[in-house]
C-alpha positions as CSV (number, residue, x, y, z in Angstrom):
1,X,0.0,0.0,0.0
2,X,1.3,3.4,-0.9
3,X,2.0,6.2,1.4
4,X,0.4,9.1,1.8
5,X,2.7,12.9,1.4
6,X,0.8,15.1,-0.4
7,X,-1.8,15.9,2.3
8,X,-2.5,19.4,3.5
9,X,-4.4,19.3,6.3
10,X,-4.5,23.1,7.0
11,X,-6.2,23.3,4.1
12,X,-8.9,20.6,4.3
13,X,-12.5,21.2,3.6
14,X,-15.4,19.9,4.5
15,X,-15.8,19.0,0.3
16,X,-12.6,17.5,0.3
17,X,-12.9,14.7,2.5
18,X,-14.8,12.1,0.9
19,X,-13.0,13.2,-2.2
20,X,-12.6,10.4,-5.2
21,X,-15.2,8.0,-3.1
22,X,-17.9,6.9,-5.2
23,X,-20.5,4.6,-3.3
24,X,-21.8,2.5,-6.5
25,X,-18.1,1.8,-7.2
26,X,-18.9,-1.5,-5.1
27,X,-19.9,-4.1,-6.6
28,X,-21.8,-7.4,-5.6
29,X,-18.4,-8.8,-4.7
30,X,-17.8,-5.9,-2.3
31,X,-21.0,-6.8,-0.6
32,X,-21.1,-10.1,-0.3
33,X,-17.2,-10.1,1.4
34,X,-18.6,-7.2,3.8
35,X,-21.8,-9.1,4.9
36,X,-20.0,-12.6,4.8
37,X,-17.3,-10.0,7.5
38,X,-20.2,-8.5,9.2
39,X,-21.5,-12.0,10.3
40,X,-18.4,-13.6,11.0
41,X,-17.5,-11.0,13.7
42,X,-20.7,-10.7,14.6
43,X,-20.7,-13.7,16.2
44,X,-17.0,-13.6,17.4
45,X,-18.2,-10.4,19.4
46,X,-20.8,-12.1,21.5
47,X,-20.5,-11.4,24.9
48,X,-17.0,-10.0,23.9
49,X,-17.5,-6.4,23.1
50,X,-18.2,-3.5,25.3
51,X,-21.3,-1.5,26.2
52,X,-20.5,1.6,24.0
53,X,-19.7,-0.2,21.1
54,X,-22.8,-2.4,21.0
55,X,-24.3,0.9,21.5
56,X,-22.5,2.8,18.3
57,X,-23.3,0.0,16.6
58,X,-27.6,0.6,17.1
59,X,-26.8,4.1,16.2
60,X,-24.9,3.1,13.0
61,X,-28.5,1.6,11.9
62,X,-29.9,-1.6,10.2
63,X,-28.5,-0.6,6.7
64,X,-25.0,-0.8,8.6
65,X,-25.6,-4.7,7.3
66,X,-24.6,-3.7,3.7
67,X,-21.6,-1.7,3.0
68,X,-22.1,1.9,4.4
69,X,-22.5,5.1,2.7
70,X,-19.5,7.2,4.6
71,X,-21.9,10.2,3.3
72,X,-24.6,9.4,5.1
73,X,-22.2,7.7,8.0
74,X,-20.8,11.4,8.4
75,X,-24.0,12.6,9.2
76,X,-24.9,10.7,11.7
77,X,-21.6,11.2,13.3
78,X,-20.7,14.9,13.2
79,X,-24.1,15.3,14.6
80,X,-23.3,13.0,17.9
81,X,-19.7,13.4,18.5
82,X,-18.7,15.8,16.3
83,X,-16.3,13.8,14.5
84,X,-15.9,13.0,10.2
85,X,-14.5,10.6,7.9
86,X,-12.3,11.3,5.5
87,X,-11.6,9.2,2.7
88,X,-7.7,7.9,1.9
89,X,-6.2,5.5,-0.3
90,X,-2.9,5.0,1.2
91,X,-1.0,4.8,4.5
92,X,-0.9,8.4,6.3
93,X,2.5,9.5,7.4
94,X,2.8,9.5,11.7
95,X,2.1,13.1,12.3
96,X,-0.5,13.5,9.8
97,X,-2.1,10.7,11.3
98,X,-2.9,12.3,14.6
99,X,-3.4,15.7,13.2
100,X,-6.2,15.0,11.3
101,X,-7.0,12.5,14.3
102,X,-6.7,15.8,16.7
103,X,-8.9,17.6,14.3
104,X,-11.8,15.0,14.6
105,X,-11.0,13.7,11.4
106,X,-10.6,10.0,10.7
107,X,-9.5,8.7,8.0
108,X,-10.6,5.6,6.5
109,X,-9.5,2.9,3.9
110,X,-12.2,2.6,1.1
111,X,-11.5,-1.1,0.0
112,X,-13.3,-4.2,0.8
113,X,-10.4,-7.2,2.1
114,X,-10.5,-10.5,-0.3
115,X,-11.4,-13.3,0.7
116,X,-7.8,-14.6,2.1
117,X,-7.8,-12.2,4.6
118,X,-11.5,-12.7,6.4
119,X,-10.0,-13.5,10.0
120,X,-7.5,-10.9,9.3
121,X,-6.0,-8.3,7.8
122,X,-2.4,-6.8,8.3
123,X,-3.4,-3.1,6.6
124,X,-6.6,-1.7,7.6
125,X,-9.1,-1.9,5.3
126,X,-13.0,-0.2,5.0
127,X,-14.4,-2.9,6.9
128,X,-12.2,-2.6,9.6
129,X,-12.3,1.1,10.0
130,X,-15.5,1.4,10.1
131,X,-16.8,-1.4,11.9
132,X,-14.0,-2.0,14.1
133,X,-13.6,1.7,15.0
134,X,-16.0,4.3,14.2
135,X,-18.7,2.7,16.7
136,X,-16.9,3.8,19.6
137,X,-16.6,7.3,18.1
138,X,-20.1,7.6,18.9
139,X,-19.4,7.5,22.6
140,X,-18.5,10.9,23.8
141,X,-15.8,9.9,26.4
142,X,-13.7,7.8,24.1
143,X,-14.2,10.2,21.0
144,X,-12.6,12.8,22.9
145,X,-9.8,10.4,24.4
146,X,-9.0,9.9,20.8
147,X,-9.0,13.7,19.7
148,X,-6.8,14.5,22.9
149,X,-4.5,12.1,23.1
150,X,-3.8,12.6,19.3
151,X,-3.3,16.4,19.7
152,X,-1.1,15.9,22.4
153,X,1.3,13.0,20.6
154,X,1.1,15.3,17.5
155,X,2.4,18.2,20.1
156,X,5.3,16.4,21.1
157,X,5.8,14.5,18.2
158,X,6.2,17.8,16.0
159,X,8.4,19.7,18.6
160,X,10.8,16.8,17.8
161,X,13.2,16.8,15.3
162,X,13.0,14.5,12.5
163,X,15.8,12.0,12.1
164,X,16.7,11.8,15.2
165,X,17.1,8.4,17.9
166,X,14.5,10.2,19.9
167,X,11.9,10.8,17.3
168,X,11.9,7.0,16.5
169,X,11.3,6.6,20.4
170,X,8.5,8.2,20.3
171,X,6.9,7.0,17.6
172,X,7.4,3.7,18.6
173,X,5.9,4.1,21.9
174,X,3.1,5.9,20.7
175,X,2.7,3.4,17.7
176,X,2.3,1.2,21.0
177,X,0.2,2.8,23.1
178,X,-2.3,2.8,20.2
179,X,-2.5,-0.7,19.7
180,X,-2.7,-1.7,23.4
181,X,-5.6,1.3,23.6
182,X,-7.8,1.6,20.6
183,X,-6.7,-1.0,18.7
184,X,-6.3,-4.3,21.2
185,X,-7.4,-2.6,24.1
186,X,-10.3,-3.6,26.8
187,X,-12.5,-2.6,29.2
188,X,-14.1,-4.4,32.4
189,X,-17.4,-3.8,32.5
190,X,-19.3,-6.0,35.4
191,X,-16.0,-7.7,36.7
192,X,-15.7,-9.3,33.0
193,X,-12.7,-7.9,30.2
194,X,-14.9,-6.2,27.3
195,X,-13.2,-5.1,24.1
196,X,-13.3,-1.6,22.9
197,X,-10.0,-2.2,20.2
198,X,-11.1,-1.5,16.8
199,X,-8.5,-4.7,15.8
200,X,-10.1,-6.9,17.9
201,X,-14.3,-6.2,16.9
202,X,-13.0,-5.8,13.5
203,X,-11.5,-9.5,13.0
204,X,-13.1,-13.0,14.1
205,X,-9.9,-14.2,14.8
206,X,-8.5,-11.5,16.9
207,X,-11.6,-11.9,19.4
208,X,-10.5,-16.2,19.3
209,X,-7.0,-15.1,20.2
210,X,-8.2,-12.7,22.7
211,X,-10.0,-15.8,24.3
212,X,-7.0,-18.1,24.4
213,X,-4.3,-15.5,26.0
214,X,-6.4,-13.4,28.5
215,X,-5.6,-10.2,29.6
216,X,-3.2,-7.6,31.8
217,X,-3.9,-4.6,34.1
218,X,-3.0,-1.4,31.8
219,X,-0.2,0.6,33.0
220,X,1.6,2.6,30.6
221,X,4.8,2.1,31.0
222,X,4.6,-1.7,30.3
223,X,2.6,-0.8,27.1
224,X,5.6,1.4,26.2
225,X,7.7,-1.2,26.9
226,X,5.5,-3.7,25.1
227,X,6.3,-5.0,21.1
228,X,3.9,-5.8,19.0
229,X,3.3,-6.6,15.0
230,X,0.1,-5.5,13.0
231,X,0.9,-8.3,10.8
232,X,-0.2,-10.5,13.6
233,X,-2.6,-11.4,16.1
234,X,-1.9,-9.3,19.5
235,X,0.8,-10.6,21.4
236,X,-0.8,-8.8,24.5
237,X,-3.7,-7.4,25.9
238,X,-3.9,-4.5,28.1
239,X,-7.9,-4.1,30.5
240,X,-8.7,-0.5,31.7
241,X,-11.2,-0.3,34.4
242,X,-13.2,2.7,32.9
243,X,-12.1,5.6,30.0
244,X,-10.8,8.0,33.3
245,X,-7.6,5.3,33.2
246,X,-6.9,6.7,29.5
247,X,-7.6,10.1,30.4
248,X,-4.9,9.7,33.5
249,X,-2.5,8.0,31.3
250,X,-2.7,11.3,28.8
251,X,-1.5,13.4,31.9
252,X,1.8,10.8,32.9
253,X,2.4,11.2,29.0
254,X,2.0,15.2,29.5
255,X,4.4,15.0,32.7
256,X,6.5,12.7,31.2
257,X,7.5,15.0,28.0
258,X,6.9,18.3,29.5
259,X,4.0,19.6,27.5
């Protein structure tokens, strides 16, 4: 997959951000892979995800069963949350990445995986954008977890010079953090570990692996500490006892890099 280094996001417009995405460009094969997806991981997430995202997921509506309109998906979301979709073809460089992010702007793959890649999928794809993530951007608390913390890594991320041992630090750990947060992260909800990573509602057999290896306290410096490979099921899992643990984890980053 290509990368992403034209992008001007000072510039961005509403009009720009779904931008070269055509709807009817998916054909039946698109839609029979996403519902074929859809009920897969449906089943996978029984009794495995958490309350807000079963909740985004009513608000998402009945025709979330066939492959979503991001139109009509934006809509729905900037009047809840606030937040949009943006439309990319390619992989976003790091700081672009969380500016957008920082902006309430996600950005989202507009291809359907094949068939070889149901379980999963090492790049992220439409399906797992948007089911795995954007649910849980119609809860309010984790929304603005996500717009924070990705102002605040884009603060100390741009205030670091390029090239340097340092910068590759960082963006490792915070590479990290995301995965063990809202990609492979969980909450406990009743005494019992619910998902809320977009890798793990996204993919049938992330949520099997989840069941086999079970589940850490988080604490952020043995996230930072912790490697992981997107090529791959999660190596680790990291539970959170409610969204305030993220928020106080975006205050040790704060303290920890002087911002």
């Amino acid at each position: 997959m290509s990368r992403i280094t034209d992008l001007d996001i000072d510039s961005i417009k509403d009009s720009d951000l779904l931008k070269g995405f055509d709807y009817n460009n998916y054909d039946e094969g698109d839609r029979e892979r996403w519902k074929t997806l859809l009920d897969g991981v449906m089943q996978a997430q029984d009794g495995v995800s958490c309350k807000s995202y079963t909740k985004g997921m009513a608000s998402l509506g009945e025709n979330f069963s066939d492959i979503p309109n991001l139109e009509e998906l934006n809509h729905k979301l900037e009047r809840q949350t606030g937040w949009k979709v943006m439309a990319v073809n390619g992989i976003l460089p790091c700081e672009d990445f969380y500016k957008l992010l920082s902006r309430k702007i996600f950005p989202s793959a507009t291809f359907v995986r094949d068939w070889h890649s149901q379980a999963f999928t090492g790049y992220p794809d439409l399906f797992h954008d948007v089911v795995g993530h954007l649910p849980l951007f119609f809860d309010k608390d984790f929304s603005h977890f996500v717009s924070n913390s990705s102002d605040i890594i884009y603060q100390i991320l741009k205030q670091t010079p390029n090239g340097t041992a340092e910068k590759e630090q960082l963006i490792q750990n915070f590479s990290r953090y995301g995965w063990f947060t809202w990609e492979a992260g969980l909450l406990i909800e009743n005494g019992e570990a619910k998902a809320y990573g977009g890798a793990i509602l996204s993919s049938s057999g992330e949520t099997e692996n989840l069941k086999s290896r079970g589940y850490d306290k988080f604490d952020l410096q043995e996230v930072f500490n912790q490697s992981y490979t997107d090529k791959e099921f999660s190596c680790r899992y990291f539970a959170i006892d409610s969204y305030d643990d993220l928020f106080a984890s975006l205050d040790t980053i704060k303290t920890q890099y002087n911002l």
